[in-house]
C-alpha positions in Angstrom: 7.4 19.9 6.1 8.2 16.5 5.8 7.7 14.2 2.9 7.1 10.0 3.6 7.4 7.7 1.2 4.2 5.1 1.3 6.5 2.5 1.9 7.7 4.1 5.4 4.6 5.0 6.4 3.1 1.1 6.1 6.8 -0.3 7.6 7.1 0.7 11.1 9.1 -1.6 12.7 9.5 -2.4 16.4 12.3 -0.6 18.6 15.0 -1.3 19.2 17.1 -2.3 16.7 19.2 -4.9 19.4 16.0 -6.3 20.1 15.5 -7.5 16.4 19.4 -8.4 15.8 18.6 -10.5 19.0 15.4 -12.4 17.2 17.3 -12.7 13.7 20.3 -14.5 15.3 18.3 -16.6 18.1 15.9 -17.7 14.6 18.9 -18.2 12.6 20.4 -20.3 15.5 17.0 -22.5 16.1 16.9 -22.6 12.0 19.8 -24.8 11.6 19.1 -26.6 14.7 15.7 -27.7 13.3 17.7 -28.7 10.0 20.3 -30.8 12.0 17.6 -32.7 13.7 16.7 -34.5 10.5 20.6 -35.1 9.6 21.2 -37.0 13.3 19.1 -40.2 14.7 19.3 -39.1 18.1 16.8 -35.8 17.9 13.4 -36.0 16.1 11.4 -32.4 15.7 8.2 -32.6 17.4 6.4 -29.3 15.2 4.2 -31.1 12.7 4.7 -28.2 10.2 8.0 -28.1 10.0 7.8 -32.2 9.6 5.2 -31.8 6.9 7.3 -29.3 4.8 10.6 -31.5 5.4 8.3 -34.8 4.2 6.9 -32.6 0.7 10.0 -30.4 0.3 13.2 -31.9 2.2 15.5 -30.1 4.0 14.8 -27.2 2.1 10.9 -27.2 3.8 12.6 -27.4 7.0 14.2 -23.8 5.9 11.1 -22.6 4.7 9.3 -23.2 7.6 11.5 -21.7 9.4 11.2 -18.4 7.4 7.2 -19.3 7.0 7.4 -18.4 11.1 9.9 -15.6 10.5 8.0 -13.6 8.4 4.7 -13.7 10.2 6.5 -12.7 13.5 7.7 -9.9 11.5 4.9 -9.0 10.4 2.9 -9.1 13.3 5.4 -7.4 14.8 5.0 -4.6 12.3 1.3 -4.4 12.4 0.8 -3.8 16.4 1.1 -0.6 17.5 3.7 0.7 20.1 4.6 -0.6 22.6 2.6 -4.1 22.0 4.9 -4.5 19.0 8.7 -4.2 21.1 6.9 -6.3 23.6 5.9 -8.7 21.2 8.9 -9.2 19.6 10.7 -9.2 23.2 8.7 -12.6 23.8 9.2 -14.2 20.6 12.9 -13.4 21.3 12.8 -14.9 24.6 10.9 -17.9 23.3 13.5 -18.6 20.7 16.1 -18.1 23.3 14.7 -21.2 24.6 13.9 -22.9 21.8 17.5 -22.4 21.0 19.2 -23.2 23.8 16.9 -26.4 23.8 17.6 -27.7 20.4 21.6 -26.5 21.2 21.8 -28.9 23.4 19.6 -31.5 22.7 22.3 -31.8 19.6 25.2 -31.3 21.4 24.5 -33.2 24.6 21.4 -35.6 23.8 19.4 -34.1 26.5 16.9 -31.7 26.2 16.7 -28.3 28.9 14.0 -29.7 30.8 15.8 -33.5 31.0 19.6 -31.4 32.1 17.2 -29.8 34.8 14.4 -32.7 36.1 15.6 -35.9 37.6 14.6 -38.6 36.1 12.1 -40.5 37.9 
């Protein structure tokens, strides 16, 4: 016979464990690159949340919008059964891959993913 907690029977997170490493260091990544993009004049952040927070709270809204989207992807993630809830989490990982590599290089180079890959017309 085995004996749960309540709080492991309500948290029942999505496998595997890479797979949320991966979407903790991809949101972490896209985190400070939303920051930086109010720091430099060359990069402006197109979500209007994360601009509204930044205008009430300063760079400190920009971090809590950031874990405002964290934590509902978490929880989501922790509501929907298996295997909706990997496969959830496996998109919003490969979303913020982009997102990412996006605002990565949009920092470091100027150019956004779709501008390194589209000629201009």
């Amino acid at each position: 016979m085995t004996v749960e907690a309540p709080l492991e029977r309500r948290v029942d997170p999505p496998d595997p464990v890479t797979l949320r490493v991966a979407f903790a260091i991809l949101w972490g990544i896209d985190a400070i690159a939303a920051t930086l993009f109010f720091l430099v004049p060359y990069a402006t952040e197109l979500n209007p949340v994360t601009v509204l927070f930044y205008q009430v709270f300063g760079l400190p809204g920009v971090v809590l919008a950031a874990a405002s989207y964290a934590a509902v992807i978490v929880v989501i993630g922790h509501v929907l059964s298996k295997p909706f809830d990997s496969l959830f989490v496996a998109i919003m990982v490969l979303l913020y891959f982009l997102l990412a590599t996006n605002n990565v290089l949009l920092l470091l180079l100027g150019e956004t993913l779709p501008d390194l890959f589209v000629p201009v017309l």
